[in-house]
Structures are given as structure tokens and as C-alpha cells.
N, C-alpha and C positions, 0 to 999 in steps of 0.2 A: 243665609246662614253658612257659617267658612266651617270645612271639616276636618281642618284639620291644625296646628299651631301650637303655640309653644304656651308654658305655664312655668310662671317662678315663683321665688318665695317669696313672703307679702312684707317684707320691712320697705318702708317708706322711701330709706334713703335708695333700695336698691331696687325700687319701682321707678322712680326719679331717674333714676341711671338707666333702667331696661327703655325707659321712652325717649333718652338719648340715642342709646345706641339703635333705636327703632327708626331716627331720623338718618343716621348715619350707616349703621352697618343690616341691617334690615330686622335687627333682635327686637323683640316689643316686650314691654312689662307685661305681666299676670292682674295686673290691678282690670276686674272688670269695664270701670267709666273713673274720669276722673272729677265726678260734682265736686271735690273736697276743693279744689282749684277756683268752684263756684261758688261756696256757701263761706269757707274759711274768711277770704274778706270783707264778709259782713258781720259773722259770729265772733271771731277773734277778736277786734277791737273791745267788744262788749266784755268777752269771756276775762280778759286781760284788767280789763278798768275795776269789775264787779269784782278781778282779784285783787284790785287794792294795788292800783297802778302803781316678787319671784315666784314664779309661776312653782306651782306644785299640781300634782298630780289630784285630781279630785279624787274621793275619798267613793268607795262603792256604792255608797248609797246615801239619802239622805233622808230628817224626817219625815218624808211628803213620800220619798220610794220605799221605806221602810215602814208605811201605816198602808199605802195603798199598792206598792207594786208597780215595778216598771209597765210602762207601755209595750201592747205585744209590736207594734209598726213603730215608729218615727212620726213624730206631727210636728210640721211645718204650718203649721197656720197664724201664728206668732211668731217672728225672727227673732223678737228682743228676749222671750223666752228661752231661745239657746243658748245665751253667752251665759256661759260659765263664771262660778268664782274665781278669784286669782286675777282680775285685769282691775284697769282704773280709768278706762278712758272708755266711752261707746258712744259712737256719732249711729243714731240710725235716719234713712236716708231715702225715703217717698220719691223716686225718680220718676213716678208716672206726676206727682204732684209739678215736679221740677219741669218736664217738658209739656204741660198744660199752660203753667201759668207766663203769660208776658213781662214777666221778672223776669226769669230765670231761662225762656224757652231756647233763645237764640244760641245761650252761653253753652248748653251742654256739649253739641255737636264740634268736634277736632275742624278747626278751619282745611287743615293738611288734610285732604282726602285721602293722597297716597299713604298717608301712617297712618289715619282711622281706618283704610282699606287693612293694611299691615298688620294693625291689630286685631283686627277681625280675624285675620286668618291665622292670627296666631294663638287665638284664645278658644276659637271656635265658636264665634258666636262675636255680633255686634253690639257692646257695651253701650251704646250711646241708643239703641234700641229697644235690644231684647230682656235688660234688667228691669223689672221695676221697683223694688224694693231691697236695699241694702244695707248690711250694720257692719260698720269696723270698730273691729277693740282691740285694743293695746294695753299693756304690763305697763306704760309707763307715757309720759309726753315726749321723750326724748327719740328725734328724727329716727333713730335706727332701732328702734324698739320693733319688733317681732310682731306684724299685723294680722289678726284675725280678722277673717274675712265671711262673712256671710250673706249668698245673693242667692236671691229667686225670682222668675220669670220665667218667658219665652224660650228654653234653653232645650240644645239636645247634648246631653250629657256621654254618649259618645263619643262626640266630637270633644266635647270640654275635657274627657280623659287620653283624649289621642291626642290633646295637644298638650298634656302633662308627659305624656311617653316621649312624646316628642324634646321637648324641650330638657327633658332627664331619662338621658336612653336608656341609663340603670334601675330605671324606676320599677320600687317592688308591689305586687299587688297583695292586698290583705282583706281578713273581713273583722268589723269590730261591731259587736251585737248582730252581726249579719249585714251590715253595711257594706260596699264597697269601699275602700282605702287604697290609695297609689301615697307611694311614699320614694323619696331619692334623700339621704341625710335626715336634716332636721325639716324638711321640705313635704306637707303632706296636703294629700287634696280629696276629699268625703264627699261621695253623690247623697246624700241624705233622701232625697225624693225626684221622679221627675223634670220636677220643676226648680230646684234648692238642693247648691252646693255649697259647700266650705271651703278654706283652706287657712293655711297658715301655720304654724311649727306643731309638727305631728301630734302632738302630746295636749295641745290645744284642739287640732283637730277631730282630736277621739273625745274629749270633755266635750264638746258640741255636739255631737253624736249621742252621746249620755243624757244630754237635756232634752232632746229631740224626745227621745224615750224616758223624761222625765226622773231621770237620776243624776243622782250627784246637785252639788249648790251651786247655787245662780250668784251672779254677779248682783242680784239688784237685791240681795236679801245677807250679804255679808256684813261684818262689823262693819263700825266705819266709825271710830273712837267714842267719843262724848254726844253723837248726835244719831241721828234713828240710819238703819239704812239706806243706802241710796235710791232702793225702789220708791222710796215713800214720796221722794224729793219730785223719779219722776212722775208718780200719782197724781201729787200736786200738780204739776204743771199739764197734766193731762186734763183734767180735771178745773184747770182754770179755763179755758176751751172748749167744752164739753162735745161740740155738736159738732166740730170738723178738725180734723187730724194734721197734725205739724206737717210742714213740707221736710223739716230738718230737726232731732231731738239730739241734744247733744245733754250727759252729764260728764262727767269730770269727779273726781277722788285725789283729792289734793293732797300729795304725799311730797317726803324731802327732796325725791328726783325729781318732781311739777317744780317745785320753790329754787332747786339749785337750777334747773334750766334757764328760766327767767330771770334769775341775778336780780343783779341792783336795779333793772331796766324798768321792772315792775313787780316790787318788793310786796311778796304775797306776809298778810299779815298771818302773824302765827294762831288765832285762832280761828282762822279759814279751814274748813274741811272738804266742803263739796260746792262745786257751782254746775247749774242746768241752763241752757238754753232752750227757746221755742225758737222758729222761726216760722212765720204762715205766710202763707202768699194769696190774699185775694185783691180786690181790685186797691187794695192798700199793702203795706208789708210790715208788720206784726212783730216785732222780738220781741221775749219778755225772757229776764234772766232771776232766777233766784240763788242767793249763795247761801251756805248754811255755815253758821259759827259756832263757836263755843259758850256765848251766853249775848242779853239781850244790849246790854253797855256794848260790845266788841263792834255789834253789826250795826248800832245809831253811829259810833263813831267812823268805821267806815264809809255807812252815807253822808256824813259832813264830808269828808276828807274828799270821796269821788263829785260830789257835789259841788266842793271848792276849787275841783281839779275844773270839771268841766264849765266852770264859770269863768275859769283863766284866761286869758285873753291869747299868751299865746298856744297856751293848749288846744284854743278851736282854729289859730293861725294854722296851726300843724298838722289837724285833722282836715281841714280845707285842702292843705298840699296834696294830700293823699283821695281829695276825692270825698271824704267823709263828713264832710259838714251837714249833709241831711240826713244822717244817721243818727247825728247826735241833738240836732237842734231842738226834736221834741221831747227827748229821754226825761226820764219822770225817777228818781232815785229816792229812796226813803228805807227805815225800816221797820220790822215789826214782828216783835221777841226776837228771836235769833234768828231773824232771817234780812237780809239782805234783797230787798224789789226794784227792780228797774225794769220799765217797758218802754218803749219808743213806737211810733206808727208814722208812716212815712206814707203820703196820698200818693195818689195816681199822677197829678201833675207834676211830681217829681221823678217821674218813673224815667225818662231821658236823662237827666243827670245822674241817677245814680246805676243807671246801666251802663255809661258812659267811662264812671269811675271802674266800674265791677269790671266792663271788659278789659280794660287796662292792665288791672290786673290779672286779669286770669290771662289774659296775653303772655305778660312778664312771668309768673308762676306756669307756664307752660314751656318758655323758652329762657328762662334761669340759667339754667346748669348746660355749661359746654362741656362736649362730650373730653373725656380723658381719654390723655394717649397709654397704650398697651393695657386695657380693657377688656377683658377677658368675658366677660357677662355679654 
């Protein structure tokens, strides 16, 4: 366990860039592990196809702290229970599931020793280790969106705060409900317990902290237009599962910055609201996506439309290039009332080709981005 290293803020693009300049000038990103490198190229195809190829301040109390009363401690014993209202994206992230299974186990660990060492000592603690359970959520899908961050494990949160001093020598110390707080700008990082810290734009950071002690509204119980909340979506999907627990839970909250990101490339239909992911990994590998619409016509004619897609000759031509052809070859699309179903199961003797594909990528999505000259981060 490294004691001591640097800590930044959680936007994507400027984590992407911190693991640049970690190869190059010895800076390393704040992002604890990077699964999203592992999971992304198997879930985003689905998330994409099944899509039909401003943060405010939480409010003091809500009706659940205002019948019953905040919590006297912080409880950590559900991560997904922290995120706040106000975002639209939450991947949460089973990392004990991920380095168990012979899916996913190889991919986790930085082949670069010297920058997995690097980052170690900059975060204070071994990502590719000491996490096992993680949630990111985001204001929006667009790369530069403001990442909340929430991880628990193995961790000595000494070190995880000496390496926020470190990395923001200005950094101010605060308490919110009795919490510790370090903050530099919009840059904030919350020990909540032990074992479970946050970070992510201060004001996100204190709304985690609020839900921890059970105040303020949750992300999974917000409007979400003409269709139930998004908690309900991920119920369902938990609940199609019953007896073992996702490796990777992704929802989504399909809003005009999801639709104008995507463009023309994969023209999200406008009575898309929400789509979920599973991902399981046992001795097969599992995804089941549901999207939720605005009535029962919208979501039958989506599954023609992705049904006609993946029947296209050279639509599976192009997923083959990439690697994907056993992703898709047993997907199962249909729907039923407003909902949008698609699962796929992928056997064990496929499990060489499509790790094959996966490391490829996560290869490329690890060494993408050449570093930029006069780079200040």
C-alpha cells in the first residue's frame, strides 16, 4: 500500500490525460482502476444498438429524512444508495467479481508495471487490488462531464488524503455532517468510512455524503418523464437474476446531451428514455439489456428496426472487424409493453475469442491518447 500520491478531479477526459502524462512525465490520474477500459467494449455495443442504432444542490432533506430522520453515522453498506439526484449515468462496478472470473481476470491489471507501480503511489493505494466495489456517475454522457466517483475496499484513507494534499498543495480541509472534506477549486474528495471514499466536484461530493446519512434524493427515485423511475428499471434487472449479483450494472437516463452526442451515428429514437445493462460472468457471459419508451408500439418497433439491423449482412461484417461477432450471434431482441429486451449468452468455448477481441481493445483504449505538448496537468 503506497502512502503517499497525487489525486485529481474525476472528468474523464482529464483522467485520460492524467494516465498520459503518468507514462510520460510521472503525473498519474485520480481514477482508482480502470475496468471501464474492460467492461465498455462489451456493454456499449449493446447500450448503442438497444439505443436504436445540471447539477443542483440537493435540497436538505427529503421524504424518507423528513419521516424518519437522518442517520446519526454514514452507512456504506450500499454504494448504489449514495448517488444522488441530479446525474444520469451510474456504471456500478463488482471488481472482486471482475478479478475472479476468467473473463475479465487477466484484463484488469496495467500490463506497464512501472505506471501501475506509479499509480499506486500516487493514489495511495493499488487500484487494480485494493477496490472491490465501485460506482461512477455522471451529469451527462459527454467525455468531459464531471465524474463522481465512489469506491470501497482495502484502503487507508490517510494515505488516499495525503495524496490529495499532495497533488492540490492548496487543498482546504472541511467537515460536512462531521465527515472529512479536502477540497482545491471544484475538486473535492470525502473519507465517508474506513473503508469508502468519494470524490468528484465538491458539491457532488457533499450530496454523497447526505445519502450516506440518508438525506437528500437519490438518483434511482427521480422523475424520469412519462416512464416510472429509474430505480424501478434497475429492480427489474436485479431481480431477473435473483440468486447472483452482476459483475457490471449499468443505467443510463436518456436526455438531449445522450441524443446530441451520438448524432446521426446512432440516431437515438425520441421515445427512448432509459436503458440498463447486466453484465454476469460465470462459466458463460450473460448480458441482458432493457430500454424503457414511451409506449408499447414505439418499443415493438424498435425491435424490428435493431432485429433488421443485426440480421444485415454487413452490419455482422463490421461487428466481426471489431471482434464482436460472438457478442452478437446469439442476442435474442423482442419487446413487451414498453419495454425493449435483449439478452445474449456467450459459452465458455468462446471465451478465447472474445478475450482476444476485449484485450485489443483495452489495449488501444489504454494507449489512444498521445500525450500533448505544454501540458500542464
Amino acid at each position: 500500500m503506497a502512502n503517499a500520491g497525487r489525486q485529481r478531479s474525476a472528468s474523464p477526459a482529464a483522467l485520460d490525460e492524467g494516465e498520459r502524462d503518468a507514462r510520460n512525465t510521472g503525473r498519474v490520474c485520480c481514477r482508482p482502476v480502470r475496468p471501464l477500459a474492460v467492461f465498455l467494449p462489451v456493454i456499449l455495443p449493446f447500450l448503442l444498438l438497444a439505443a436504436g442504432c445540471g447539477w443542483q444542490e440537493p435540497s436538505p432533506e427529503n421524504a424518507a429524512s423528513a419521516r424518519h430522520g437522518p442517520r446519526d453515522r454514514p452507512d456504506d453498506s450500499d454504494l448504489s444508495l449514495l448517488v444522488p439526484a441530479g446525474l444520469e449515468t451510474v456504471i456500478e462496478v463488482d471488481l472482486e467479481a471482475l478479478r475472479r472470473s476468467p473473463w475479465t481476470a487477466e484484463l484488469l491489471p496495467d500490463p506497464d508495471a512501472r505506471l501501475r507501480e506509479r499509480k499506486a503511489l500516487a493514489l495511495g493505494y493499488d487500484g487494480a487490488t485494493d477496490v472491490d466495489h465501485i460506482v461512477y456517475a455522471v451529469t451527462s454522457a459527454g467525455i468531459d462531464a464531471p465524474t463522481v466517483v465512489i469506491a470501497q475496499g482495502r484502503l487507508q484513507m490517510p494515505a488516499i488524503e495525503a495524496a490529495f494534499r499532495d497533488r492540490w498543495a492548496n487543498a482546504a480541509v472541511d467537515k460536512w455532517r462531521g465527515v472529512t472534506t479536502l477540497s482545491s477549486g471544484e475538486n473535492g474528495l470525502g473519507t465517508l468510512t474506513a473503508r469508502t471514499f468519494c470524490s468528484g466536484p465538491l458539491t457532488q461530493v457533499r450530496a454523497v455524503i447526505d445519502r450516506a446519512f440518508d438525506v437528500g434524493p437519490t438518483f434511482w427515485d427521480q422523475p424520469s418523464g412519462a416512464v416510472a423511475p429509474p430505480g424501478a428499471l434497475r429492480r427489474q434487472l436485479l431481480a431477473a437474476t435473483p440468486f447472483t449479483s452482476p459483475a457490471i450494472l449499468a443505467t443510463i437516463v436518456v436526455d438531449a446531451q445522450l441524443r446530441a452526442r451520438v448524432g446521426d451515428a446512432f440516431p437515438l429514437p425520441p421515445e427512448l428514455r432509459q436503458v440498463a445493462g447486466r453484465l454476469d460472468l460465470g462459466q458463460s457471459m450473460e448480458l441482458q439489456l432493457v430500454g424503457r419508451l414511451d409506449s408499447a408500439p414505439a418499443a415493438a418497433e424498435l425491435a424490428r428496426r435493431l432485429n433488421a439491423l443485426l440480421s444485415d449482412r454487413m452490419t455482422r461484417m463490421a461487428l466481426a472487424m471489431v471482434g464482436m461477432s460472438a457478442l452478437v450471434q446469439s442476442v435474442q431482441i423482442s419487446s413487451e409493453g414498453n419495454e425493449l429486451l435483449a439478452r445474449t449468452s456467450i459459452p465458455p468455448e468462446r471465451r478465447a475469442e472474445v478475450m482476444a477481441s476485449l484485450r485489443a481493445l483495452v489495449q488501444a483504449l489504454r494507449g489512444q491518447a498521445e500525450p500533448q505538448s505544454g501540458s500542464g496537468r
